[in-house]
N, CA, C and O atoms as a DFTB+ gen file, in Angstrom:
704 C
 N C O
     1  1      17.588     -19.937     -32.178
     2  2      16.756     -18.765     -32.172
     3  2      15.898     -18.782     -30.907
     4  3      15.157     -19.731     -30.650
     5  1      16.033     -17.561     -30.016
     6  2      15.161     -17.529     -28.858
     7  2      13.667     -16.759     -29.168
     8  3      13.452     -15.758     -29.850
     9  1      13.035     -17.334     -28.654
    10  2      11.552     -16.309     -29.015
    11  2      11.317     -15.566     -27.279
    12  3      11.338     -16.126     -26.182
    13  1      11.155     -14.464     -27.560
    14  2      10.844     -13.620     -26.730
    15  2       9.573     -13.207     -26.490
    16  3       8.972     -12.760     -27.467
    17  1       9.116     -13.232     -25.654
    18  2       7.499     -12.924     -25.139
    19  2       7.287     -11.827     -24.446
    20  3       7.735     -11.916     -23.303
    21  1       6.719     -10.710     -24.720
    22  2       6.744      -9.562     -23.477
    23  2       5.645      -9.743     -22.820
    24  3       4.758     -10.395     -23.371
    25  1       5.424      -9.192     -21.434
    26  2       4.390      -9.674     -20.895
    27  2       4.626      -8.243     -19.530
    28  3       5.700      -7.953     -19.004
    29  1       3.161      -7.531     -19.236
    30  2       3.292      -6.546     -18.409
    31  2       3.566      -6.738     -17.238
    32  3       3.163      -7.851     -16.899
    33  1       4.043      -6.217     -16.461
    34  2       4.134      -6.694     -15.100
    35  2       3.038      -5.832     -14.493
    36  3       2.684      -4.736     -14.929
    37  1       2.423      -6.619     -13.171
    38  2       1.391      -6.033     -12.513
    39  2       2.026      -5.242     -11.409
    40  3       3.000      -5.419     -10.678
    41  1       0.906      -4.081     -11.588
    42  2       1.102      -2.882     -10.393
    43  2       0.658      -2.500      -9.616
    44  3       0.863      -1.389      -9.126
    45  1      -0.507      -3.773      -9.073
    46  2      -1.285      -4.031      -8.081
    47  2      -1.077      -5.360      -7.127
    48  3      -0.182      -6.145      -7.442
    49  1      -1.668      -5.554      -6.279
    50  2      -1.105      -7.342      -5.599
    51  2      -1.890      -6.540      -4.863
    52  3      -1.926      -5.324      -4.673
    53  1      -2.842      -7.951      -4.286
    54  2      -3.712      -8.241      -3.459
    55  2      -3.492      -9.452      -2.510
    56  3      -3.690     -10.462      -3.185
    57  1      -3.037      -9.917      -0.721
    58  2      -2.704     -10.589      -0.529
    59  2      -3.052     -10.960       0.559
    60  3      -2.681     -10.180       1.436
    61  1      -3.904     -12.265       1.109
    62  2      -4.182     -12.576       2.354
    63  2      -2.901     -13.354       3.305
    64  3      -2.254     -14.397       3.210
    65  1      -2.962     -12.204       4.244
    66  2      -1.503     -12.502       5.488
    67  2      -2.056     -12.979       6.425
    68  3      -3.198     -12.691       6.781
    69  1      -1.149     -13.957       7.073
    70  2      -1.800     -14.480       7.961
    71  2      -1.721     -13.596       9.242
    72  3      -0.846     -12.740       9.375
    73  1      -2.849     -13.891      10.345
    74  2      -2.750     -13.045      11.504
    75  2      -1.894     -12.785      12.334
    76  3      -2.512     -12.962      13.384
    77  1      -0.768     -12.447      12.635
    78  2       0.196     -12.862      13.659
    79  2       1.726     -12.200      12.571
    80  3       1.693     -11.704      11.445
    81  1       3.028     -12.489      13.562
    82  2       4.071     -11.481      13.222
    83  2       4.739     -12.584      11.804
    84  3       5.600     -12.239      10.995
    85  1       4.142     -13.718      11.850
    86  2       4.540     -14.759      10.673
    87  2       4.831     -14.429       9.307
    88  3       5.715     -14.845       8.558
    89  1       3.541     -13.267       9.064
    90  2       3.414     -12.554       7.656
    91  2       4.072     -11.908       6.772
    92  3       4.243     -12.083       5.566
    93  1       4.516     -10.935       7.704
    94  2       5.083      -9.795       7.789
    95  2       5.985     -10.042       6.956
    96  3       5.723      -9.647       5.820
    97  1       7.261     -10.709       7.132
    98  2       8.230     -11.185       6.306
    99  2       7.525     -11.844       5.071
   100  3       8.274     -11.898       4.096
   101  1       6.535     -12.250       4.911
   102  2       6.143     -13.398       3.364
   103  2       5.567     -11.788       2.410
   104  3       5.901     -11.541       1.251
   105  1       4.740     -10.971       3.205
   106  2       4.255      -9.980       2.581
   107  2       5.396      -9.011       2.164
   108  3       5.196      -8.556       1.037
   109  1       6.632      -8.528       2.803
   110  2       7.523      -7.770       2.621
   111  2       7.880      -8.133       1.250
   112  3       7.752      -7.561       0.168
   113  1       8.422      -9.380       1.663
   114  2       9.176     -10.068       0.275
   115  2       8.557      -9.810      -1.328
   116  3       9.078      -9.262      -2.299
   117  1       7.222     -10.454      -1.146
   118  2       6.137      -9.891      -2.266
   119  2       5.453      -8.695      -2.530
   120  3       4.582      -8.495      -3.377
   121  1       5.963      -7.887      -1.675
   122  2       5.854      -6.483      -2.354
   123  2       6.954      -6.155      -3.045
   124  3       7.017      -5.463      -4.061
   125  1       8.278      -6.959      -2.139
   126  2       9.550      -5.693      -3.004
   127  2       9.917      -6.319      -3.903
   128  3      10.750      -5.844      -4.676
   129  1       9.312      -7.809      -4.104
   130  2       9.855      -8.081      -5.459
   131  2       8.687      -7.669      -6.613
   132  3       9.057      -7.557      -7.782
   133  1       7.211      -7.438      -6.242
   134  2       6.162      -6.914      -7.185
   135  2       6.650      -5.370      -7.530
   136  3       6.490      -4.916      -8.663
   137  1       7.167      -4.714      -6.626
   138  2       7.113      -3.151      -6.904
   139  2       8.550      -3.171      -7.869
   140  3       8.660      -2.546      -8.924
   141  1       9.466      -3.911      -7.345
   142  2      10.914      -3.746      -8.284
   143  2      10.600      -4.335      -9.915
   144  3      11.045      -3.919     -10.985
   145  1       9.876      -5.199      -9.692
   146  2       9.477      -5.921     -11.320
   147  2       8.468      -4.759     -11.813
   148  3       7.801      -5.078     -12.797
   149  1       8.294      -3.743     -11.407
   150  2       6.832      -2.793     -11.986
   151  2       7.705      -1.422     -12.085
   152  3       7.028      -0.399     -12.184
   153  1       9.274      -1.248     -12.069
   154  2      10.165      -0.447     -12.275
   155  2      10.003       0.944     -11.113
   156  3      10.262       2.130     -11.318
   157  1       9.508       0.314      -9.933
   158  2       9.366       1.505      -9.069
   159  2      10.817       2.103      -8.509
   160  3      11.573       1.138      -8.398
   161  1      11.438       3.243      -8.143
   162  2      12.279       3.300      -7.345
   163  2      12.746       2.540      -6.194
   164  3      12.043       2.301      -5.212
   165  1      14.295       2.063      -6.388
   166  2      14.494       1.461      -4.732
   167  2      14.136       1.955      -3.379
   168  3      13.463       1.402      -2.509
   169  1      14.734       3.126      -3.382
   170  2      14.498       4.115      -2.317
   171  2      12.828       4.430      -2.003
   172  3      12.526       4.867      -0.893
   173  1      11.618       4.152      -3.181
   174  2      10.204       4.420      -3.222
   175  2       9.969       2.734      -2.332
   176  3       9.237       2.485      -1.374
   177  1      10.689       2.019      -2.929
   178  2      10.405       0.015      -2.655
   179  2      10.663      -0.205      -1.146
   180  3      10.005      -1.062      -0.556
   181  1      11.782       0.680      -0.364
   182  2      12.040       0.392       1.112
   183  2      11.172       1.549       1.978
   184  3      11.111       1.562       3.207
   185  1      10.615       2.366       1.224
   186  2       9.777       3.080       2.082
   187  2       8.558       2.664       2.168
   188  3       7.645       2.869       2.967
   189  1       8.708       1.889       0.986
   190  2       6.670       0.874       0.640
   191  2       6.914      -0.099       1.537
   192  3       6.097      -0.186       2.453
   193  1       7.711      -0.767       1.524
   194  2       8.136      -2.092       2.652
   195  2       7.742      -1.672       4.091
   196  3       6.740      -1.969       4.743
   197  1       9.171      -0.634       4.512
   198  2       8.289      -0.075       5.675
   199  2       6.999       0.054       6.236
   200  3       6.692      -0.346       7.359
   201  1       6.048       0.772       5.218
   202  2       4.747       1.394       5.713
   203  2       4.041       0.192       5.749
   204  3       3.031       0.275       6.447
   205  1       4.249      -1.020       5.176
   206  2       3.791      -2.173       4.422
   207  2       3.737      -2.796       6.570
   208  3       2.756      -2.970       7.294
   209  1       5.018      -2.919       6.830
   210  2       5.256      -3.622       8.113
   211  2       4.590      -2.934       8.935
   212  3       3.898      -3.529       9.762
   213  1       4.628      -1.635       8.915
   214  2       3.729      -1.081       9.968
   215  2       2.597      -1.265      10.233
   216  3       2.231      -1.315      11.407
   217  1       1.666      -1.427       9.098
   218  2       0.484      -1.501       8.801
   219  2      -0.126      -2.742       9.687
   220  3      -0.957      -2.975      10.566
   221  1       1.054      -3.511       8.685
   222  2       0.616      -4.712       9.250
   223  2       0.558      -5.182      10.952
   224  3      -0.255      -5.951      11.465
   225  1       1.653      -4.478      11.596
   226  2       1.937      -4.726      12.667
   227  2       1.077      -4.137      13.584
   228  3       1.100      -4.574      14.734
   229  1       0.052      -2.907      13.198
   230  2      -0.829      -2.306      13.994
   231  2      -2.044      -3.311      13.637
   232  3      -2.986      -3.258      14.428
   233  1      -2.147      -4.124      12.673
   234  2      -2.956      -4.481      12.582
   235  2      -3.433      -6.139      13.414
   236  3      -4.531      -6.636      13.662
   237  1      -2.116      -6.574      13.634
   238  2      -1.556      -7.841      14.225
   239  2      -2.134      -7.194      15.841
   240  3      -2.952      -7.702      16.608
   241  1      -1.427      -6.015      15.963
   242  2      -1.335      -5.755      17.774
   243  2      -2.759      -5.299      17.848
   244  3      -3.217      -5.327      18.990
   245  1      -3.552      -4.895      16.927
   246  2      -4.743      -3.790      17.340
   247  2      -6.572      -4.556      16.843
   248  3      -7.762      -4.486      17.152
   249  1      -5.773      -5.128      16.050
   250  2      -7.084      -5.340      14.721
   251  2      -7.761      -6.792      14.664
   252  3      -6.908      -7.667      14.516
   253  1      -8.878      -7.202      14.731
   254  2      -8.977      -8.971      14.442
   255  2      -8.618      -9.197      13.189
   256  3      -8.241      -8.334      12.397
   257  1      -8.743     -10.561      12.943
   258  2      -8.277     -11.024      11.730
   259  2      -9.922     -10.594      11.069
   260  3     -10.797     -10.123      11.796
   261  1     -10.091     -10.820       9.792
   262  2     -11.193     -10.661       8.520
   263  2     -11.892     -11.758       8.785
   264  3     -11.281     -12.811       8.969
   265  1     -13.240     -11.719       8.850
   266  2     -14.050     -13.137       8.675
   267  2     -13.815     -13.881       7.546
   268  3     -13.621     -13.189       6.547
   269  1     -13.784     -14.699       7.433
   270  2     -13.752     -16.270       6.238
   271  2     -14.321     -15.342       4.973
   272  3     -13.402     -14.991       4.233
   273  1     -15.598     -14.883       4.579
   274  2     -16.008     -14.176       3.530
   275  2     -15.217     -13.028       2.774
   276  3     -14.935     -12.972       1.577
   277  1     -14.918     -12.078       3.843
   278  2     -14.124     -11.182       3.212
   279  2     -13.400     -11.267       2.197
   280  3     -12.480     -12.079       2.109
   281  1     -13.851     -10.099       0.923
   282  2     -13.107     -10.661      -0.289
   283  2     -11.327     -10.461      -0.303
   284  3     -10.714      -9.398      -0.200
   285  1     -10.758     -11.857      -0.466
   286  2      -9.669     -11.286      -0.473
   287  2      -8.579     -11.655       0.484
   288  3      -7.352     -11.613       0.394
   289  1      -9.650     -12.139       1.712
   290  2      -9.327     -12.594       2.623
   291  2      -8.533     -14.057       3.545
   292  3      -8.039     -14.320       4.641
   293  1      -8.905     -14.827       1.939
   294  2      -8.092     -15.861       2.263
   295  2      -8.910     -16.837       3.380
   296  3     -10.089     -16.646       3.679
   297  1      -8.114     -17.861       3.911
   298  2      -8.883     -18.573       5.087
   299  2      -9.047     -17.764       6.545
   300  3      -8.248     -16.854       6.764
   301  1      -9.897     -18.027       7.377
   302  2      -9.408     -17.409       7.968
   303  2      -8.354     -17.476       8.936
   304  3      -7.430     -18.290       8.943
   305  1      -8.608     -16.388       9.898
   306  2      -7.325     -15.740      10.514
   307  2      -6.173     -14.998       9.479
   308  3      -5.014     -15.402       9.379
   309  1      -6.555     -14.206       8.973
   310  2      -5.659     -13.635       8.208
   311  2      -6.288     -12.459       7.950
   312  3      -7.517     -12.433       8.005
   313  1      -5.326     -10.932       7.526
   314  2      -5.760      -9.667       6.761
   315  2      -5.645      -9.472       5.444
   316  3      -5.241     -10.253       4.583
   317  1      -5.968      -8.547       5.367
   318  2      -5.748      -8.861       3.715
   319  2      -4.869      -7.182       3.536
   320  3      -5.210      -6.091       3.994
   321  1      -3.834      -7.501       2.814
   322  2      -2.802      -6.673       2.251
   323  2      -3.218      -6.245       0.491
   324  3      -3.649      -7.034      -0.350
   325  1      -2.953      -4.898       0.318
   326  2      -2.812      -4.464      -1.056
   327  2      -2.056      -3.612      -1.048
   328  3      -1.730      -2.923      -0.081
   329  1      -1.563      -3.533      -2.468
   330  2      -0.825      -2.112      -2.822
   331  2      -0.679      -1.817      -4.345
   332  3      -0.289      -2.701      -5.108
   333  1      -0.975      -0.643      -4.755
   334  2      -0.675      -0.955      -6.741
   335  2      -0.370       0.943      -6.860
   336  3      -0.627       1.802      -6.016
   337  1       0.185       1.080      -8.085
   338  2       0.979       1.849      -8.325
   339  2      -0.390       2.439      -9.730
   340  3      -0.934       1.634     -10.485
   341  1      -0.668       3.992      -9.743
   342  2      -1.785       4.205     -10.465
   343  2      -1.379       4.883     -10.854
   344  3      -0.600       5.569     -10.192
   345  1      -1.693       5.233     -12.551
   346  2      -1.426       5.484     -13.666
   347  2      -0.739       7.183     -13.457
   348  3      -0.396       7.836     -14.442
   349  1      -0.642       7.629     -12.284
   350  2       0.043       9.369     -11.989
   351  2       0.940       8.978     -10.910
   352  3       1.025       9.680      -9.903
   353  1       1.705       7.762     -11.066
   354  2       3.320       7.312     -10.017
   355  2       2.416       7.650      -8.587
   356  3       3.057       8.549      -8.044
   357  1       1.420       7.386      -7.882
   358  2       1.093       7.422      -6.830
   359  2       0.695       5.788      -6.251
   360  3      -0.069       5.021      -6.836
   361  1       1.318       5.542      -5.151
   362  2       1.854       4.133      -4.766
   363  2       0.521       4.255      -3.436
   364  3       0.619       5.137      -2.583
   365  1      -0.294       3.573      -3.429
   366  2      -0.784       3.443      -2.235
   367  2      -1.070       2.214      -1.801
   368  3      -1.713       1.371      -2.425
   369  1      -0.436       2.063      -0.365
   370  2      -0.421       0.605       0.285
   371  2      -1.513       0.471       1.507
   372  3      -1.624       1.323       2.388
   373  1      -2.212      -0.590       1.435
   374  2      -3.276      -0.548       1.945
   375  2      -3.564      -2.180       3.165
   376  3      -3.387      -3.284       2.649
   377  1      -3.846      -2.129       4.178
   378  2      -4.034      -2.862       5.308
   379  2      -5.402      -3.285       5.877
   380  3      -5.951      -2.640       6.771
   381  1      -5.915      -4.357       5.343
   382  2      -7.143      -4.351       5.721
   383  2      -7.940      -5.393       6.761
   384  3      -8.583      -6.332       6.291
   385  1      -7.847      -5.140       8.388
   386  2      -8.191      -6.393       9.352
   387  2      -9.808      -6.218       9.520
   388  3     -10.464      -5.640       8.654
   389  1     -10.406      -6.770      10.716
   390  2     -11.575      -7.004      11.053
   391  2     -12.007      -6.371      12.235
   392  3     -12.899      -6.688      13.022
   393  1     -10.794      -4.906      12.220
   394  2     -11.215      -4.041      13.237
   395  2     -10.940      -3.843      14.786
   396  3     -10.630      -4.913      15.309
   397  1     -10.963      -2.897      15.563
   398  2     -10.458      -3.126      17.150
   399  2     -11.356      -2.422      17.900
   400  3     -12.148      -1.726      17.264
   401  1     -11.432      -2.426      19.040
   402  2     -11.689      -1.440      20.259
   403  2     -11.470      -0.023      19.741
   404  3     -12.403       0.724      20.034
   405  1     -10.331       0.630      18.941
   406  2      -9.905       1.435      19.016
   407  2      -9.584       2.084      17.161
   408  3      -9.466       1.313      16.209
   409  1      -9.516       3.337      17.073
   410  2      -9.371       3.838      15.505
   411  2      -8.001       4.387      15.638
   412  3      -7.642       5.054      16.609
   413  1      -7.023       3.993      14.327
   414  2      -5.761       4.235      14.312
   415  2      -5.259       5.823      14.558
   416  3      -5.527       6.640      13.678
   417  1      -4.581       6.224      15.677
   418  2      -4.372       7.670      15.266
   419  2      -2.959       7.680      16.433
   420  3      -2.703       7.295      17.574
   421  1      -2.112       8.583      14.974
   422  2      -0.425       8.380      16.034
   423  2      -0.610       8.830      17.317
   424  3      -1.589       9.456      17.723
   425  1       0.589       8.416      18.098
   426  2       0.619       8.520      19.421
   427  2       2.375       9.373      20.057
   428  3       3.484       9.255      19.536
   429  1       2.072       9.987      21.018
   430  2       3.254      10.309      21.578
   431  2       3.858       9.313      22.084
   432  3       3.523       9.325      23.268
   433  1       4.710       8.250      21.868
   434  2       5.298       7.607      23.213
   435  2       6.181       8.415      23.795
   436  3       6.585       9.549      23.539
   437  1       6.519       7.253      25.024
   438  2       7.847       8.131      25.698
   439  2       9.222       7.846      25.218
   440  3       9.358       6.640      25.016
   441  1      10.025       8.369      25.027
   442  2      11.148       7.759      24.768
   443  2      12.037       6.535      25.058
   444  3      13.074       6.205      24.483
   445  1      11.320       5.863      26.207
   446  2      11.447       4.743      26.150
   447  2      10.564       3.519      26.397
   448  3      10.693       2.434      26.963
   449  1       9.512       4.239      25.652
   450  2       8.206       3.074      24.988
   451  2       9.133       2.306      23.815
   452  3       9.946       2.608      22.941
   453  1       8.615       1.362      24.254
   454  2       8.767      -0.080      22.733
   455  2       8.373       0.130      21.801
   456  3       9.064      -0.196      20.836
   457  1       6.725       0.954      21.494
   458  2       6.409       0.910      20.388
   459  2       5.720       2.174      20.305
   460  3       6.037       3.168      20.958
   461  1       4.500       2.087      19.252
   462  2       3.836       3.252      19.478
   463  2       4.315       4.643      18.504
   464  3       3.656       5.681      18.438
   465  1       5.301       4.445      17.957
   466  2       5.815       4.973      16.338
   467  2       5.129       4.588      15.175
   468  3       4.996       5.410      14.267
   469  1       4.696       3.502      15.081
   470  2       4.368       3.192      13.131
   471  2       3.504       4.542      12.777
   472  3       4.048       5.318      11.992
   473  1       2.347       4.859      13.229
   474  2       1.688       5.942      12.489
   475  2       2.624       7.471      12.602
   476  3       2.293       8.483      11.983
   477  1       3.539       7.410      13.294
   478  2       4.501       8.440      12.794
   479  2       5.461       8.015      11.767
   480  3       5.807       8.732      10.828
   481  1       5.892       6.775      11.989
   482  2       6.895       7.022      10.582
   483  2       5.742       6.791       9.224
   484  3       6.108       7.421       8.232
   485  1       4.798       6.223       9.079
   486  2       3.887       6.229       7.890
   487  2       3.775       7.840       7.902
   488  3       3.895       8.383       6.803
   489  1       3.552       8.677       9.052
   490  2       3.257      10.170       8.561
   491  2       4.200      10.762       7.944
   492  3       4.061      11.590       7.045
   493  1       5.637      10.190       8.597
   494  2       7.204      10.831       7.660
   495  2       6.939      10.120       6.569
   496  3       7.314      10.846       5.648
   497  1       6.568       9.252       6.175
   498  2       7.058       8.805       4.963
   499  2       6.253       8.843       3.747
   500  3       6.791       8.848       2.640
   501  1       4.347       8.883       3.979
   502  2       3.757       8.956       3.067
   503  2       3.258      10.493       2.790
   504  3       3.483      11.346       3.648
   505  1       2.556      10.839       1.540
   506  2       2.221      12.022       1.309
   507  2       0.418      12.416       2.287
   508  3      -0.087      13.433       2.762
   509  1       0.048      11.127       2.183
   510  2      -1.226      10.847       2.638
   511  2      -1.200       9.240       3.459
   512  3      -0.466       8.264       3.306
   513  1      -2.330       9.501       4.347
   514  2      -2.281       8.107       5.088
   515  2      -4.300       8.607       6.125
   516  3      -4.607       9.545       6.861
   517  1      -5.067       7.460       5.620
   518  2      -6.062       7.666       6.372
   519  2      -6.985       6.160       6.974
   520  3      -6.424       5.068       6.889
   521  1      -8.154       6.249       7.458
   522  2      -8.788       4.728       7.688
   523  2     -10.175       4.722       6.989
   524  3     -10.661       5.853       6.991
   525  1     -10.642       4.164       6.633
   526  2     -12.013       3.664       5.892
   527  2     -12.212       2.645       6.359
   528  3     -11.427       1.710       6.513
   529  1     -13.883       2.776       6.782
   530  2     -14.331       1.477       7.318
   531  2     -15.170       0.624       5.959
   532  3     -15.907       1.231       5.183
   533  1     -14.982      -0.387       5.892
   534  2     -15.454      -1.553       4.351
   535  2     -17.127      -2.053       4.844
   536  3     -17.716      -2.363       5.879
   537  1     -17.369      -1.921       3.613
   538  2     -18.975      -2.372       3.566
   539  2     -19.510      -3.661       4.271
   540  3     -20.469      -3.969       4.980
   541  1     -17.991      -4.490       3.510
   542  2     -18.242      -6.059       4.091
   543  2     -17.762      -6.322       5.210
   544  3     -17.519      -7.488       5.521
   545  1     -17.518      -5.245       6.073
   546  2     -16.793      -5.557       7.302
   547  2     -15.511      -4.541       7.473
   548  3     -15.089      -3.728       6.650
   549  1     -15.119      -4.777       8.525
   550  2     -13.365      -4.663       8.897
   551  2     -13.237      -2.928       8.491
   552  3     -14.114      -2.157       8.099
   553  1     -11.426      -2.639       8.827
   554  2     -11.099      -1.323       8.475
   555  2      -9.818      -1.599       7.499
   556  3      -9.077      -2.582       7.477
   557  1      -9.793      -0.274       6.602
   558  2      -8.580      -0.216       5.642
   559  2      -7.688       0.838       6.400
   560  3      -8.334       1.707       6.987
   561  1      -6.671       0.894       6.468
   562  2      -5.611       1.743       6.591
   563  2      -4.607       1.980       5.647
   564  3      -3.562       1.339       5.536
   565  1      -4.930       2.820       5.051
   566  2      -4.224       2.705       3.969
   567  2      -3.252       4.627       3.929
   568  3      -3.513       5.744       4.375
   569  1      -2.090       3.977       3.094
   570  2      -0.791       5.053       2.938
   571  2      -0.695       5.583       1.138
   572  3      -1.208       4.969       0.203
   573  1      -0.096       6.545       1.067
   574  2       0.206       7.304      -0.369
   575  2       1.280       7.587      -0.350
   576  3       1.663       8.390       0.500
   577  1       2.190       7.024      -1.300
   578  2       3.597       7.371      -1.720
   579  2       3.476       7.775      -3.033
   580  3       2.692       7.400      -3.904
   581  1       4.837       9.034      -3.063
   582  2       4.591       8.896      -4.713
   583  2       5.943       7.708      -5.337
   584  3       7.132       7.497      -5.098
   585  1       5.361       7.416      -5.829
   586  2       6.157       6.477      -6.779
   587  2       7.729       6.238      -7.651
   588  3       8.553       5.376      -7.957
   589  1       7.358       7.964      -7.789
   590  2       8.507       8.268      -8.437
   591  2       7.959       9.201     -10.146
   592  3       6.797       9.325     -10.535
   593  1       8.678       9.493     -10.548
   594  2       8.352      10.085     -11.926
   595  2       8.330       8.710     -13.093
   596  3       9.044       7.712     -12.996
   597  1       7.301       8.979     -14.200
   598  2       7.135       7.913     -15.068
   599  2       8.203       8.050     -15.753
   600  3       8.908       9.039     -15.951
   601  1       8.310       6.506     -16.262
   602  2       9.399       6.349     -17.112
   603  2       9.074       5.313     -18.542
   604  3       9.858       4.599     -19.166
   605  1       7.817       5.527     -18.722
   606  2       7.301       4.652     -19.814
   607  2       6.378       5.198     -20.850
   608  3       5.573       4.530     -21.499
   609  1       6.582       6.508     -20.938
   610  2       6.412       7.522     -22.031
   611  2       4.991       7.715     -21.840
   612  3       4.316       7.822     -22.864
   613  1       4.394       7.780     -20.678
   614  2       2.726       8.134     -20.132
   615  2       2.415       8.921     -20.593
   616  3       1.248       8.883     -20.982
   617  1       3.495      10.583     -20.962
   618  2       2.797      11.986     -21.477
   619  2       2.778      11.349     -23.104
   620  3       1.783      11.554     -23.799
   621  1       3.486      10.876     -23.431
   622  2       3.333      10.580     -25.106
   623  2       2.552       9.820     -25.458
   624  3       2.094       9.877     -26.599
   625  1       2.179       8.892     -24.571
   626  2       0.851       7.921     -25.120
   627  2      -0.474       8.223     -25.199
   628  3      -1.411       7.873     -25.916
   629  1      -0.241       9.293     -23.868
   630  2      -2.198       9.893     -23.416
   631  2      -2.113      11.474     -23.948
   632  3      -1.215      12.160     -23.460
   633  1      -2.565      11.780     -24.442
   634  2      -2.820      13.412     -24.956
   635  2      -4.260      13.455     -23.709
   636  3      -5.405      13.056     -23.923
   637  1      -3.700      14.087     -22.389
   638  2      -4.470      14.952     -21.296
   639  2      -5.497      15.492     -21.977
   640  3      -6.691      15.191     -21.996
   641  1      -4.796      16.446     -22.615
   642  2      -5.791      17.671     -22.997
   643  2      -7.091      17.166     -23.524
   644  3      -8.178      17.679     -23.259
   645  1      -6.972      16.491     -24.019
   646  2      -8.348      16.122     -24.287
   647  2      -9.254      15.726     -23.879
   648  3     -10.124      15.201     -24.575
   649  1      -9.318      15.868     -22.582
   650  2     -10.321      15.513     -21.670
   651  2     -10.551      16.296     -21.120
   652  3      -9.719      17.001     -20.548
   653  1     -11.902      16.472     -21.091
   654  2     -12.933      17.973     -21.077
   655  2     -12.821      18.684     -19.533
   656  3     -13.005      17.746     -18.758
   657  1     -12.624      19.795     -18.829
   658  2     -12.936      19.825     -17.515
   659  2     -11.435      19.153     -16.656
   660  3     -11.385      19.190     -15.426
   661  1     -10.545      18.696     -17.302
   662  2      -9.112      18.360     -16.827
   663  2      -8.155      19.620     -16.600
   664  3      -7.970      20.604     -17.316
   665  1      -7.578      19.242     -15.293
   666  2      -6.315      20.555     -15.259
   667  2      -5.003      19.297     -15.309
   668  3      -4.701      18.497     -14.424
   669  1      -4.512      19.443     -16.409
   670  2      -3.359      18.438     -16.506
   671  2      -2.559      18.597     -16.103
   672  3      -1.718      17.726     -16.326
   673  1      -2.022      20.009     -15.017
   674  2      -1.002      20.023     -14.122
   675  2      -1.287      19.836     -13.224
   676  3      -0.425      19.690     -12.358
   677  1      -2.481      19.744     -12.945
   678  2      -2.631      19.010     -11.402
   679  2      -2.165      17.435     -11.009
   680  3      -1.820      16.905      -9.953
   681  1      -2.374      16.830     -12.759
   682  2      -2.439      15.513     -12.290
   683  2      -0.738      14.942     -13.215
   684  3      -0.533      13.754     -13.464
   685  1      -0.009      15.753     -13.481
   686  2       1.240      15.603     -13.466
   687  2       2.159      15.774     -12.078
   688  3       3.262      15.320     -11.773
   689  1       1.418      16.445     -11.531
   690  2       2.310      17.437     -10.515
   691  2       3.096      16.318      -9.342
   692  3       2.740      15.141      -9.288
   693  1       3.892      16.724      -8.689
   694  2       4.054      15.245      -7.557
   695  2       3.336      15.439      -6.664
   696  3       3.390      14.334      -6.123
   697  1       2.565      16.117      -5.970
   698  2       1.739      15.946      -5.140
   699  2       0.523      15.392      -5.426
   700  3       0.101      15.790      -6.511
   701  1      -0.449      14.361      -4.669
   702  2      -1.396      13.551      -4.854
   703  2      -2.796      14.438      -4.994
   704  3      -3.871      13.868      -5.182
């Protein structure tokens, strides 16, 4: 006889990366295996990956690492990575260093610039994408995907309506 245990999977992850292109790959990995265990779409999981590398990579080329305190932050030299999936399939992945010279905003390259794309493909790919500067320091850059449509009976468990001053098609709808 096997005994079976259910146990939720989390739809958040919080993760200190280290500073430099080292990360990138350890953080990829632990998103797409957190978002696939939390039943997100594949096609939603390689576009989170993506925005995930970008983030990071503007943040590697542009951003210092987080001071030692920063919650979240790990030892230092490192950023701190999040991403969690909220209760209306909206996926937002979030990048958080210790700041630059400069505030993130896409760029034209030339066609045969090296780089200088990530905040355009985060603009193709998320619904939303903006920067916030943190109390304790540093900047967030953070992206909005939708997730995908629920598949764990969300309209049957929560009766909307009952919450006073709610437009429940707004917050069904796929847009954020």
């Amino acid at each position: 006889m096997a005994l079976v245990v259910a146990q939720e999977v989390p739809t958040s992850s919080i993760m200190a990366v280290p500073h430099g292109p080292a990360g990138v790959g350890m953080a990829r990995r632990r998103m797409r295996e957190g978002l696939c265990m939390s039943g997100v779409p594949e096609a939603v999981v390689d576009d989170a990956v993506l925005v995930l590398s970008e983030l990071l990579s503007n943040a590697y080329r542009h951003g210092r690492p987080l001071h030692a305190g920063f919650p979240g932050a790990g030892d230092n030299n490192a950023v701190r990575a999040a991403w969690r999936v909220d209760g209306y399939g909206r996926l937002t992945v979030e990048v958080t260093d210790g700041g630059g010279p400069t505030r993130p905003l896409p760029a034209t390259p030339s066609v045969t610039a090296r780089g200088g794309r990530g905040l355009n493909i985060i603009t193709s790919l998320a619904q939303d994408w903006g920067v916030r500067d943190e109390v304790a320091g540093g900047v967030t850059v953070w992206a909005r995907l939708q997730a995908g449509p629920r598949t764990d009976g969300f309209r049957q468990r929560v009766d909307l309506a009952v919450l006073p001053g709610l437009d429940v098609a707004d917050l069904l709808d796929d847009h954020a």
